[in-house]
N, C-alpha and C positions, 0 to 999 in steps of 0.2 A: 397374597392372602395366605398364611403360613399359621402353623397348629399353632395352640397357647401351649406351652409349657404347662406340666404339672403344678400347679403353685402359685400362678406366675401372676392371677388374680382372680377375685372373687364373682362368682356367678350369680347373679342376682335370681329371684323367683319368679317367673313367666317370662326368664330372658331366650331360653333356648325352646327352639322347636325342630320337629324331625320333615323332612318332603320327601315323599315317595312319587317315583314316575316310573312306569312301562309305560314308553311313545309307541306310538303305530308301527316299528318295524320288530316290535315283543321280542328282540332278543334278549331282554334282561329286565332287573329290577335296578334302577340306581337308586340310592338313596342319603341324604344328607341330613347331618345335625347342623342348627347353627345357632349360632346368639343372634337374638334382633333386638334389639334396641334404640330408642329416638336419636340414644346420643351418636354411635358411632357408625358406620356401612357396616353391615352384617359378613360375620368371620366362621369361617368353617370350622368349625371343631372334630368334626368327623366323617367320611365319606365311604362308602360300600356301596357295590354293585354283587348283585348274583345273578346267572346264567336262566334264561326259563327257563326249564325242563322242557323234551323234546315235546312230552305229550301235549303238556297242557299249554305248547305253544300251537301244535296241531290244532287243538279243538279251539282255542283262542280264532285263527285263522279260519277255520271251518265257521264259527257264528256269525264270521262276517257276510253271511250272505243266508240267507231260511234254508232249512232241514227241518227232518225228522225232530220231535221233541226236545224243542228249541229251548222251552222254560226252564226244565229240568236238567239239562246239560250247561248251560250257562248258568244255572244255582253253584253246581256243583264244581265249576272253573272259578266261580265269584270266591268260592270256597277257598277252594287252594290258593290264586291267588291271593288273599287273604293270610293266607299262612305263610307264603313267601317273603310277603312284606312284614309279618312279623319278625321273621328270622333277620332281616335287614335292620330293621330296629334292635334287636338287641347286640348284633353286631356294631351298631354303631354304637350304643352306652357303652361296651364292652371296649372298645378303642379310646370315647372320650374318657373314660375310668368315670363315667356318672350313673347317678339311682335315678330308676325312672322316672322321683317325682324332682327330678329338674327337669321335665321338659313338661312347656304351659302345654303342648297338643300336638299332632302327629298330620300330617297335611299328605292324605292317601289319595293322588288321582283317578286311580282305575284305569283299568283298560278299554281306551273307546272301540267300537265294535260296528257303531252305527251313531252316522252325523247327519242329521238331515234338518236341516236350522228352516230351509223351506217348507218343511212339514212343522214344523214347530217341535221338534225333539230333537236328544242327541242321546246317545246312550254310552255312560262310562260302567261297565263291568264291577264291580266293587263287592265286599261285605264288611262295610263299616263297622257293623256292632261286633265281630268275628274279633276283627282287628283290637278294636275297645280290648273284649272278651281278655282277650290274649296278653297284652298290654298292659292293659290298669291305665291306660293314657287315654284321655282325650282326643275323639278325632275326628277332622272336619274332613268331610268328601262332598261329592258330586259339584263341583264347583260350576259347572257349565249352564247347569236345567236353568238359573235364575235369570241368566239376561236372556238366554231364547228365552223364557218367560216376556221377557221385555220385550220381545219384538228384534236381538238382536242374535248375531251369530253364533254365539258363545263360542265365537276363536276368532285372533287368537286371544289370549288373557294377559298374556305375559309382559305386553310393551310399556304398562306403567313399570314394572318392576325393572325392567330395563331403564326405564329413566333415571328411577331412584341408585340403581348400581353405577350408570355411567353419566348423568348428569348431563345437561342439554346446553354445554359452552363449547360443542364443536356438533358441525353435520355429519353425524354419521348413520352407517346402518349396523343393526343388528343383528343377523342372518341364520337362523336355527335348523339345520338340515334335519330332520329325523326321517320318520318314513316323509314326510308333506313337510315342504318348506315353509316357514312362514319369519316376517322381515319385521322389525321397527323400525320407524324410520325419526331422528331423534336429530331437530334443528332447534336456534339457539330461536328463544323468546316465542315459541309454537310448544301447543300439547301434543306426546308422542301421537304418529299414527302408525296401524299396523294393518297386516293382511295375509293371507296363503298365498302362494306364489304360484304353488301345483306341486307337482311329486319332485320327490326329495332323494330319498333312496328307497320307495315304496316299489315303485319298476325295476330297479337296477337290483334289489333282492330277488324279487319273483322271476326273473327272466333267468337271471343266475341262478337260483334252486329248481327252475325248470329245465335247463338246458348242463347245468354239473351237478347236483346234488348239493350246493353247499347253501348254507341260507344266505350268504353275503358274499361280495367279492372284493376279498382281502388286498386291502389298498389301490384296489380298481386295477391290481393287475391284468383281471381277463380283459378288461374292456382297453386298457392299454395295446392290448395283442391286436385289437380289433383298429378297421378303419371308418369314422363317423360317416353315414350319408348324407350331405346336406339337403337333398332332396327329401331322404324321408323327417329329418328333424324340423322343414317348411312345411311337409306335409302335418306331422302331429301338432305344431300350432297353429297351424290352419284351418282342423279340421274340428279341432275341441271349443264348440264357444266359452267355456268358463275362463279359459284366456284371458279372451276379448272384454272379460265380466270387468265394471268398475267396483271399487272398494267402496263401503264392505264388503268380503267374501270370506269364504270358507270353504274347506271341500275334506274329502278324507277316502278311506280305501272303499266307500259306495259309490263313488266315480272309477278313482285312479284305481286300477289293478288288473291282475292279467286278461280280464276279461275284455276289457276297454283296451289293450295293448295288442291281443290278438285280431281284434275287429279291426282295428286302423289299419294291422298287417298286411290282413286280407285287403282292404280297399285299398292298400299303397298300389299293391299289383306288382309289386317284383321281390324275387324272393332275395334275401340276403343272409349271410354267414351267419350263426347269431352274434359270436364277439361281436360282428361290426354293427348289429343290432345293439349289444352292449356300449361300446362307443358311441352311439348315438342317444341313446337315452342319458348316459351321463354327461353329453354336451346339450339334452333336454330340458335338463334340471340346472345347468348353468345360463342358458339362453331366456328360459322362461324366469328367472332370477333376474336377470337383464331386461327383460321389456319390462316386468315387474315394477322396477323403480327408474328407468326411464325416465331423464327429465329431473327425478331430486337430485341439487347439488351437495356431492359429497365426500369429503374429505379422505373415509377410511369404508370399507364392509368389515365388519368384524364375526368369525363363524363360530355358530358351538352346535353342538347335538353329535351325533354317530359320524354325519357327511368331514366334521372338521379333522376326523381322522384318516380319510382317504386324501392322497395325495394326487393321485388321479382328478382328481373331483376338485380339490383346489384348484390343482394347475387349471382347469378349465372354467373356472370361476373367474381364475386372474385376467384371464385372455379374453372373457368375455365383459368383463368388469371397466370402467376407464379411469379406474381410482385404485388405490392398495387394498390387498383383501391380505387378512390376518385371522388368526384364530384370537377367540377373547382371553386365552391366555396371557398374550402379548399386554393385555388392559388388567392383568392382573385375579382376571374370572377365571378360573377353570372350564374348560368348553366342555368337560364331559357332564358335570354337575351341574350346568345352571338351568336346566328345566325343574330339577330336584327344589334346587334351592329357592326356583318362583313358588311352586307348591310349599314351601313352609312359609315364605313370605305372603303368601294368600292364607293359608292357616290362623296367621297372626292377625292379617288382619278382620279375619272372619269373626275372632273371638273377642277381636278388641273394638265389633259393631261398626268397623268401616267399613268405608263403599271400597271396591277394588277393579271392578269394571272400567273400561273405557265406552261409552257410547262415539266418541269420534271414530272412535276401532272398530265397534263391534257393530253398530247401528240402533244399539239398544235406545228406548225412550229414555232411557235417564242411567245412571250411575246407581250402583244396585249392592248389595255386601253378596258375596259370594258361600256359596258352603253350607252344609248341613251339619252339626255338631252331635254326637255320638259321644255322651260322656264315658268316663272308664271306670267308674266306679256307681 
């Protein structure tokens, strides 16, 4: 997938749209232009990432659980980020050399904060009309509310668009680490199905930012240092029934997070180093990846999200895996960008009155159009 040259041809009008994502481990804003169009697989014309800000990745972190004057601070986070994702968009016009009225809409995810598909809500963080405001673009958000509306999880979203990027003439999987894993699984003459797998790099941040200061651990060195226990890593699937949960599922940081990590600790009953608490949860996220698709046969796993950049976290993907594990670069996708680029392919289709859901995925009663549209003018 490689830039178009200046020149090189002609962009049609409501070909390009922009996807915005901060996933659940909020280090950053990614964001992608692309052309979509019937005729050809959708080509990247432009990609940016920016850094959260420390603050407003604190108070992002802090909503995920009740406080003190919870409306009012999550207005004013919705706020900012808001403005972040501005500045992402004009960086990306600013790289493709295009005016902003080439792009048909702006496909803004939010930051989720709060998933509870059993209570019937989920909540993505956003200010769409801010974004508009900013903008002059068109912009479709809150993608999720429509199928829990339905009855279904709203997560994950993304394994139709997986289908349509890699096409279902080989069994493969598609393997998205962010903070919460979640898999497609994509056989030849079957509609894709999808699922959370459990934490991702959602534990493997927080134990790390607890026990070194850093918010992540850079290419799974500390955990490298460390030695897995296999006792406790039987213990944590043991102990958690969403495990055990049949597909549909979903889950998000109102389960998985330090809290849930320290309670297990306690009831393991033996204390361990943390490195080797790190080692173990990163052979958590590979093992629970493994029972996960259990049983499909299949050719390749292919990885994208944050996890595809830890080499640590491969290696134990491969070992736990009985099939090749690759990043979807290898397939031609960029593994940093394509949660970005489902977001603008859900944009498209929001505005062009398709359904975008899976109910095989999600459990929803029916196939549903996604998004709420926020014009920009």
């Amino acid at each position: 997938m490689t830039l178009p040259r200046p020149g090189q041809d002609t962009l049609r009008p409501g070909d390009c749209f922009i996807g915005l994502m901060s996933g659940t481990s909020m280090d950053g804003v990614d964001g992608v232009l692309l052309r979509l169009s019937p005729q050809q697989r959708p080509e990247l014309l432009a990609s940016a990432t920016l850094d959260m800000p420390a603050s407003l990745r604190a108070t992002l972190m802090a909503l995920n659980a009740s406080g003190p004057d919870e409306l009012h601070r999550a207005a004013l986070a919705a706020n900012a980020l808001a403005a972040l994702y501005a500045e992402v968009c004009e960086r990306l016009l600013a790289q493709a050399g295009l005016p902003r009225e080439a792009v048909r809409a702006i496909g803004a995810h939010g930051q989720t904060v709060r998933h509870r598909p059993d209570l019937g809500y989920t909540c993505q963080l956003n200010a769409p009309a801010v974004l508009a405001e900013a903008c002059g673009i068109d912009v479709v958000a809150d993608f999720r509310s429509r199928d829990v509306a339905a009855g279904g999880q709203g997560a994950p979203l993304v394994p139709p668009f997986h289908a349509a990027m890699f096409g279902q003439d080989a069994a493969r999987a598609i393997l998205n680490l962010g903070g919460i894993g979640n898999v497609t699984l994509l056989q030849p003459g079957q509609a894709p199905r999808g699922f959370d797998t459990g934490p991702a790099n959602v534990l493997l941040d927080a134990w790390c930012q607890a026990h070194t200061g850093h918010h992540y651990d850079e290419d799974g060195k500390w955990a490298a240092s460390g030695r897995a226990d296999p006792a406790l890593l039987t213990h944590l699937l043991q102990a958690e029934p969403w495990f055990a949960l049949p597909a549909p599922k979903s889950t998000g940081r109102d389960l998985f997070g330090l809290t849930w990590l320290t309670g297990h600790l306690a009831s393991y009953g033996r204390a361990l180093a943390p490195a080797d608490v790190q080692a173990t949860l990163l052979d958590l996220t590979a093992h629970s990846v493994a029972r996960a698709i259990a049983g499909a046969p299949l050719d390749d796993v292919l990885v994208c999200g944050g996890g595809a950049r830890n080499p640590a976290l491969m290696a134990a993907l491969a070992r736990a895996l009985p099939c090749p594990v690759a990043t979807t670069d290898s397939a031609g996708v960029p593994a940093q960008w394509m949660e970005a680029m489902a977001v603008a392919w859900l944009a498209q289709a929001c505005v062009s009155r398709q359904p975008a859901s899976s109910p095989e995925v999600t459990g929803a009663r029916g196939p549903r159009i996604l998004g709420a549209l926020y014009p920009g003018h």
